[in-house]
KOLVO-444213 format. One record per residue: x, y, z of N, C-alpha, C, CB in turn; residue in three letters. Coordinates in steps of 0.02 Angstrom, whole numbers, padded with zeros to 5 digits, always signed. Glycine has a CB too. Example, Ala and Ser with C-alpha at 12.3 -4.5 7.8 and 13.67 -1.06 7.14 Angstrom:
BEGIN
+00660-00284+00390+00615-00225+00390+00660-00165+00390+00565-00224+00452ALA;+00642-00112+00354+00684-00053+00357+00645+00002+00394+00704-00030+00286SER;
END
This chain:
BEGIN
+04121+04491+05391+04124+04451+05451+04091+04486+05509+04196+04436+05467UNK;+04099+04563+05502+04085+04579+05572+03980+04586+05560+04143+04672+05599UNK;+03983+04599+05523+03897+04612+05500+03873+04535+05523+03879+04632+05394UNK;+03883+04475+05524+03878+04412+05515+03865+04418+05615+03956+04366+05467UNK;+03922+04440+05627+03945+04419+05699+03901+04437+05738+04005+04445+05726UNK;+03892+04528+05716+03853+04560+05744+03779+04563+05754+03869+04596+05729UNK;+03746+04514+05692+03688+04466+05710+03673+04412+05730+03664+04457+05681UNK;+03750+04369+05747+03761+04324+05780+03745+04328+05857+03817+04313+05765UNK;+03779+04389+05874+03806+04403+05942+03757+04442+05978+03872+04439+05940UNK;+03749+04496+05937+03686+04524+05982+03629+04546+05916+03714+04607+06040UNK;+03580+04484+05937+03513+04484+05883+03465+04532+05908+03469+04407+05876UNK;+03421+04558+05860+03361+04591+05879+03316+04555+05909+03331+04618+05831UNK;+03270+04559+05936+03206+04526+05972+03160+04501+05935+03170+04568+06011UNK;+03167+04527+05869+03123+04504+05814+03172+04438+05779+03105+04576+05754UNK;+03232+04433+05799+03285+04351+05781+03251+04318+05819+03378+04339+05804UNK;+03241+04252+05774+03243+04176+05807+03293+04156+05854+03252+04125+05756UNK;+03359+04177+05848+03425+04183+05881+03425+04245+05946+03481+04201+05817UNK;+03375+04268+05957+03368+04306+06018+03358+04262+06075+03313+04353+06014UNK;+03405+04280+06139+03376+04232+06187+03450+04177+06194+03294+04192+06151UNK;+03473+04169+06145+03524+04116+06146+03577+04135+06152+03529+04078+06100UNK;+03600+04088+06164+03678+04078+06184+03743+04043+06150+03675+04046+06238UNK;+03756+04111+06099+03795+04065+06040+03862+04032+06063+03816+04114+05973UNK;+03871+03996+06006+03947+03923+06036+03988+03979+05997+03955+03802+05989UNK;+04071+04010+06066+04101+04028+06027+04167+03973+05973+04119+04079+06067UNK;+04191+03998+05937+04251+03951+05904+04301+03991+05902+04241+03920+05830UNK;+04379+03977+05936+04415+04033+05897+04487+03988+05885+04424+04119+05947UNK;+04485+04032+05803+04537+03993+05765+04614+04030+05786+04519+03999+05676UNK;+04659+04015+05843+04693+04052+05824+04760+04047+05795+04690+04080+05860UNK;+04801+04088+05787+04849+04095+05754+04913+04033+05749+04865+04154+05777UNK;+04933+04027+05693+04990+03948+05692+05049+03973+05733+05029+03918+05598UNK;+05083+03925+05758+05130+03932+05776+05182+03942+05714+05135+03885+05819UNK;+05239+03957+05726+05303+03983+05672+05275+03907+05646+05410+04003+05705UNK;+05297+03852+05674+05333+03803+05655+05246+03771+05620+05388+03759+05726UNK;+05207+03750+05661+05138+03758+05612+05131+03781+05559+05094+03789+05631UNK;+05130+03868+05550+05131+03885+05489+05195+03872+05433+05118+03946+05498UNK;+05232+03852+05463+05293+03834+05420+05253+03776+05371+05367+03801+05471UNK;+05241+03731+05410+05224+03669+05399+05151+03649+05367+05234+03640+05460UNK;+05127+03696+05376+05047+03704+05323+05059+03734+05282+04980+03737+05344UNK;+05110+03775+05261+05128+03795+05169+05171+03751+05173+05163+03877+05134UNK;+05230+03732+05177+05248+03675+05162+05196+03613+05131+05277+03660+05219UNK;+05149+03616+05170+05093+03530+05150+05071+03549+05090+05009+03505+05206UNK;+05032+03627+05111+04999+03653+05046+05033+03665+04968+04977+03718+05067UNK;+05116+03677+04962+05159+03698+04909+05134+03607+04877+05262+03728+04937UNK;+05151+03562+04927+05194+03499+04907+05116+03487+04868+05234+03431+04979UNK;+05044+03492+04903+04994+03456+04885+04981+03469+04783+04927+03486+04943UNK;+05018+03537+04781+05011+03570+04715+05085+03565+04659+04993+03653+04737UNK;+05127+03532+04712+05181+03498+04651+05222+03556+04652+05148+03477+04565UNK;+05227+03605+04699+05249+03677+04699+05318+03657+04742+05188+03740+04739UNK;+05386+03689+04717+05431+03686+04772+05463+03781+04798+05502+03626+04739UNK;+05446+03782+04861+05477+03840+04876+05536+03854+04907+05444+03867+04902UNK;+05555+03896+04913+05623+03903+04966+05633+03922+05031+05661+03941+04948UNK;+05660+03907+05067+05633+03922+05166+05644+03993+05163+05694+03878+05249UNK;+05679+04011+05131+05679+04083+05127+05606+04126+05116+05725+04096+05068UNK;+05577+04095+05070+05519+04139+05070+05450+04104+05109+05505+04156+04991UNK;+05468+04038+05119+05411+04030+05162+05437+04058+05248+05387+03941+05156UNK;+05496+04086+05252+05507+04108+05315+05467+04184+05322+05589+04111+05326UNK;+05515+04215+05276+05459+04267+05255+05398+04293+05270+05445+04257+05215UNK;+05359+04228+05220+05271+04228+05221+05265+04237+05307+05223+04134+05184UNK;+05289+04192+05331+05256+04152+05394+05293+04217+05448+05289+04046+05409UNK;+05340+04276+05454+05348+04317+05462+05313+04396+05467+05376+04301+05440UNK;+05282+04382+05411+05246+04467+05366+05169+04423+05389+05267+04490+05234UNK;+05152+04380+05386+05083+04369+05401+05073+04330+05460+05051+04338+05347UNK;+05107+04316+05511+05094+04317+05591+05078+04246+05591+05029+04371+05627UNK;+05054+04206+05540+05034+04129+05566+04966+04126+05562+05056+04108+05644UNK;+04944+04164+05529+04868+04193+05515+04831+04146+05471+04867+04268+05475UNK;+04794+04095+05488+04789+04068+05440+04758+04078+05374+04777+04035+05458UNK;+04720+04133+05393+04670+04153+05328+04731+04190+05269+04594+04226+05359UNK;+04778+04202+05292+04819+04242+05273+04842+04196+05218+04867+04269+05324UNK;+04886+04153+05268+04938+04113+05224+04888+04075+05192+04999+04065+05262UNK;+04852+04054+05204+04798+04020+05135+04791+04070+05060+04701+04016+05171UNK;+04774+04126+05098+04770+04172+05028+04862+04182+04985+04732+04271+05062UNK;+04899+04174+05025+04974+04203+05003+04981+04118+04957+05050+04227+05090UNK;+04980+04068+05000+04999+04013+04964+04935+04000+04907+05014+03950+05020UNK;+04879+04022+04893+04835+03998+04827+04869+04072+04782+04722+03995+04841UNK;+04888+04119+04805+04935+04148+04755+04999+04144+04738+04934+04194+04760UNK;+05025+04093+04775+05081+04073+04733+05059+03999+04719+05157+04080+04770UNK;+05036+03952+04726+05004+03899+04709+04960+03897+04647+04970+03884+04760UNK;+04930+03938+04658+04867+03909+04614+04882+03986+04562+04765+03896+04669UNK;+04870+04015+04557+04873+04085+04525+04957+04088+04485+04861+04153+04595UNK;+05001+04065+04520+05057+04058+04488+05099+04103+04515+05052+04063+04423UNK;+05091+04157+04541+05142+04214+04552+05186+04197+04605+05110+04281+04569UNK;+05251+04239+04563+05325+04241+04608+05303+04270+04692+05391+04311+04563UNK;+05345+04232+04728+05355+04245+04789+05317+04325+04811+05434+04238+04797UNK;+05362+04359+04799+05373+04433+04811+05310+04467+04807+05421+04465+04763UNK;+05289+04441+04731+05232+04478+04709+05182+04447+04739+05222+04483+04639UNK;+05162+04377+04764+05119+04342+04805+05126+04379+04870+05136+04268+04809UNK;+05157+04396+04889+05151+04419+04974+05135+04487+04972+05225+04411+05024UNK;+05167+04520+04943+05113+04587+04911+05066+04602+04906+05106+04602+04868UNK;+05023+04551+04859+04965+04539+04830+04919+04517+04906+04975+04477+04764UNK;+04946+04481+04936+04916+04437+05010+04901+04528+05035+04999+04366+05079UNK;+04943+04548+05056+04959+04622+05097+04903+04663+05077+05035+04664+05077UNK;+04891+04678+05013+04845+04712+04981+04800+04690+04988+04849+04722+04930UNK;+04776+04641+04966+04684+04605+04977+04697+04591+05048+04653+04513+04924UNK;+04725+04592+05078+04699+04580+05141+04681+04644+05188+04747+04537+05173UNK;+04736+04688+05189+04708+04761+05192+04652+04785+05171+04742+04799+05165UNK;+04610+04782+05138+04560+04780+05090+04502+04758+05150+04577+04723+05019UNK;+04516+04692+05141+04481+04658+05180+04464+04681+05266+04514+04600+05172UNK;+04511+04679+05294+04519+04702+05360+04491+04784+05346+04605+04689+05391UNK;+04491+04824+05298+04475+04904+05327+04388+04869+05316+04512+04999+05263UNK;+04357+04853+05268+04303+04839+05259+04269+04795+05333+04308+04806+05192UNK;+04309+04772+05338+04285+04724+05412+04280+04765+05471+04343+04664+05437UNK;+04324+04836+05469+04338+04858+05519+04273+04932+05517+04425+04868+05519UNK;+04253+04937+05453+04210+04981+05454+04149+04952+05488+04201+05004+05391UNK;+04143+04888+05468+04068+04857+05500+04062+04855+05541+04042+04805+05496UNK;+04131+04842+05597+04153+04842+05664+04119+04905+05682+04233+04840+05676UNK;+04139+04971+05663+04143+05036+05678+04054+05062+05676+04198+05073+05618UNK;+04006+05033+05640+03940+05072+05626+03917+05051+05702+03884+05043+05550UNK;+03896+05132+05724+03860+05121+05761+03893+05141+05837+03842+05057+05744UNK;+03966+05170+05811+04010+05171+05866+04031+05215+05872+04051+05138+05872UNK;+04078+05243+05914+04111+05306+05918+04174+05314+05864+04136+05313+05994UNK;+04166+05290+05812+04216+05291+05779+04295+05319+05803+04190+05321+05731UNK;+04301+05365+05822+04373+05401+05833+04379+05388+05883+04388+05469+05825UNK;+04352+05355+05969+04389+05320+06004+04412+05250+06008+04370+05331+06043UNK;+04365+05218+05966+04383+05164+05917+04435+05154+05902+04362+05164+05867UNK;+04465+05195+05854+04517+05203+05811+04572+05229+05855+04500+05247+05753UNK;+04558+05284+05882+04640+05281+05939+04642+05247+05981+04664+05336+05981UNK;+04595+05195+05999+04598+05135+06073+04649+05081+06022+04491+05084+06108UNK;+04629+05065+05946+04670+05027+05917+04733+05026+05893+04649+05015+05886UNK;+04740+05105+05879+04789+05137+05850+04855+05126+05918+04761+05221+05827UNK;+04827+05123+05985+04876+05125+06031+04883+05038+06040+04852+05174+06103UNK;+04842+05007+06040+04856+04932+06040+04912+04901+05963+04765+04892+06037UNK;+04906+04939+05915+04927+04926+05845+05005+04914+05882+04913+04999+05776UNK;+05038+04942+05910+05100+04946+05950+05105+04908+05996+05112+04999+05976UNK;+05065+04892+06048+05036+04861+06123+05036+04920+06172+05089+04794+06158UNK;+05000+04907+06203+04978+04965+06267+04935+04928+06316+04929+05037+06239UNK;+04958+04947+06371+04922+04926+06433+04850+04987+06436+04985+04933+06510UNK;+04810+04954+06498+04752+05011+06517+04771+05059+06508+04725+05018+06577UNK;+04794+05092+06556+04816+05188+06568+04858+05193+06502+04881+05215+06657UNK;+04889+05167+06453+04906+05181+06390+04855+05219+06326+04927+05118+06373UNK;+04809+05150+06342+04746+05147+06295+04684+05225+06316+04702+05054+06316UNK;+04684+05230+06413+04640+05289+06423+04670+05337+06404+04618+05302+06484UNK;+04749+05354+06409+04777+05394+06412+04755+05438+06345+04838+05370+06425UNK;+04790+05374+06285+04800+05384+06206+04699+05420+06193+04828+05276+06153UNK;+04655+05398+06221+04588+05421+06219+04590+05497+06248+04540+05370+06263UNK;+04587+05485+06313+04573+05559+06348+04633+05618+06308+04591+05551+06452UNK;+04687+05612+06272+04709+05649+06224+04701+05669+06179+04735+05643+06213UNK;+04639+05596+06136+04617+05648+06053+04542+05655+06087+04618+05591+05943UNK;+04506+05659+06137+04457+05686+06133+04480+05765+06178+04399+05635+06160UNK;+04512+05761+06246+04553+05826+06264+04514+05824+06329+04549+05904+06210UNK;+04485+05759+06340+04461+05766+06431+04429+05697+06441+04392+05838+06455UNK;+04426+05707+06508+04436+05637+06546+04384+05594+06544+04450+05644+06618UNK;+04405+05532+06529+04365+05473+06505+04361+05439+06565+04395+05428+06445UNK;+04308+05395+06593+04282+05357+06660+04345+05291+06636+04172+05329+06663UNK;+04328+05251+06689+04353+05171+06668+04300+05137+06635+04374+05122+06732UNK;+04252+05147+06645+04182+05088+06633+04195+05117+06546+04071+05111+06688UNK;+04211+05158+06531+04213+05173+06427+04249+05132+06429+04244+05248+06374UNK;+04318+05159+06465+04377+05102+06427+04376+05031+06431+04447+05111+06452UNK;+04355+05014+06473+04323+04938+06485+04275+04917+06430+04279+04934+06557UNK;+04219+04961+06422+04195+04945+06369+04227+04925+06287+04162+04990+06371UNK;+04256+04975+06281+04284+04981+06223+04330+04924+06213+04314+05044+06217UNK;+04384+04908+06260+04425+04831+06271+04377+04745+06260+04455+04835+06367UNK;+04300+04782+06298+04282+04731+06293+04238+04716+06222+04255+04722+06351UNK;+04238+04766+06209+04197+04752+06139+04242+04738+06075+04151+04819+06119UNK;+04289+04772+06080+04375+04749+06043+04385+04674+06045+04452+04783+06094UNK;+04382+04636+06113+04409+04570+06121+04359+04557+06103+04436+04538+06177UNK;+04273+04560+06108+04229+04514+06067+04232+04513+06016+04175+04516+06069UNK;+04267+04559+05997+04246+04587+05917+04322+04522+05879+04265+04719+05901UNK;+04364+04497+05919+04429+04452+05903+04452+04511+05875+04428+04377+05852UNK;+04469+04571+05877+04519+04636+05851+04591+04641+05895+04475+04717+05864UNK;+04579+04614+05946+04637+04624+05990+04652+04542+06039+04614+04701+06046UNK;+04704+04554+06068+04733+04482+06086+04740+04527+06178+04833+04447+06026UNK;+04728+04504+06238+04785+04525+06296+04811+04471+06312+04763+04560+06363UNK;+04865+04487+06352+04926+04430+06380+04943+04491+06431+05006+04395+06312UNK;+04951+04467+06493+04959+04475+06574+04937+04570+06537+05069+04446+06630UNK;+04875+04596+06544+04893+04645+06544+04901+04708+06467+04944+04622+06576UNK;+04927+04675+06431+04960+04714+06368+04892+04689+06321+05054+04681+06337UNK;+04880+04751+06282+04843+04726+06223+04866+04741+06170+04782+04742+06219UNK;+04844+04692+06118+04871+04702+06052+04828+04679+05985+04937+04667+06053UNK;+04868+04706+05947+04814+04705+05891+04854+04643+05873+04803+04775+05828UNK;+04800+04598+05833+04834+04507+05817+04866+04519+05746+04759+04428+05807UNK;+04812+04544+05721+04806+04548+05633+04866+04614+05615+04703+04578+05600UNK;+04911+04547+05572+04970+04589+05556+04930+04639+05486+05050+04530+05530UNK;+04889+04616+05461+04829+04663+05423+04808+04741+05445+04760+04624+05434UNK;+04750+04727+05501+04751+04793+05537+04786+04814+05571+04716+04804+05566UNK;+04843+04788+05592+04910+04838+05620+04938+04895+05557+04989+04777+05642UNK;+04938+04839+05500+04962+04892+05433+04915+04941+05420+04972+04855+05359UNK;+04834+04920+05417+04781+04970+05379+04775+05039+05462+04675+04907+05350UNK;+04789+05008+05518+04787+05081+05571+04852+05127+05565+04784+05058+05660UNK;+04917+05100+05548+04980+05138+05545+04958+05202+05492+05048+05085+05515UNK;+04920+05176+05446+04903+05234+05401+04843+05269+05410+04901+05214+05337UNK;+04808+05238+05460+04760+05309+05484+04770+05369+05536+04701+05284+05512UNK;
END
């Protein structure tokens, strides 16, 4: 996705797509009761009956994501597997997915302020959180215009969400694949 974007977004001069001004789209996240209600449609469309218990669950461990619960419900839908082992399975390929996405994100970048600007959003953190969590693993003082940068290339990049202030990582995915870096 991000290789895609990133010739989307900013083309070489030698792109036909240089010069323009791409249409953004952004899909975002279901509400509880949305995602309740799109595995619900999706179980019924496949003759599948589940229990609110585990579609509470799903719609819990995967944020309302839709790419998510599409992949969790065609593995218990279509593939056949028990609950448990479906949301697992979602957790895993999607981790997968998101570090690979997040590397493409990363070429070309400072990798390790990258990674601790996210690593402090993985939690939520305001500005002076995010410079702070920086000017600590490098061990000296970072301008505002980086950290600005870095926020702003994060939110183009759809890696992070803000609300009054706080940033955060969306993807209950890369919240899991940064806890372990």
């Amino acid at each position: 996705m991000f290789g895609l974007m990133k010739a989307l977004l900013e083309p070489r001069s030698t792109s036909p797509l240089y010069g323009r001004s791409p249409a953004r789209l952004y899909l975002q996240p279901f509400t509880r009761e949305k995602a309740i209600e799109f595995l619900r449609h999706g179980f019924n469309e496949y003759n599948r009956s589940i229990r609110d218990r585990e579609v509470n669950e799903a719609v819990d461990r995967l944020d309302g994501i839709p790419g998510w619960l599409t992949l969790y419900g065609n593995n218990v839908a279509v593939r056949g597997m028990p609950h448990g082992r479906a949301l697992e399975e979602t957790i895993a390929e999607g981790t997968k997915i998101v570090k690979d996405e997040l590397e493409h994100f990363l070429q070309g970048r400072d990798r390790m302020v990258y990674i601790t600007a996210l690593k402090a959003m993985a939690i939520s953190a305001r500005w002076g959180e995010i410079k702070n969590a920086i000017e600590i693993r490098r061990g000296y003082s970072v301008n505002d215009a980086t950290i600005y940068n870095i926020i702003e290339s994060l939110k183009a990049a759809m890696l992070i969400g803000e609300d009054e202030g706080i940033y955060t990582v969306k993807d209950p995915m890369l919240r899991a694949l940064l806890l372990t870096l």
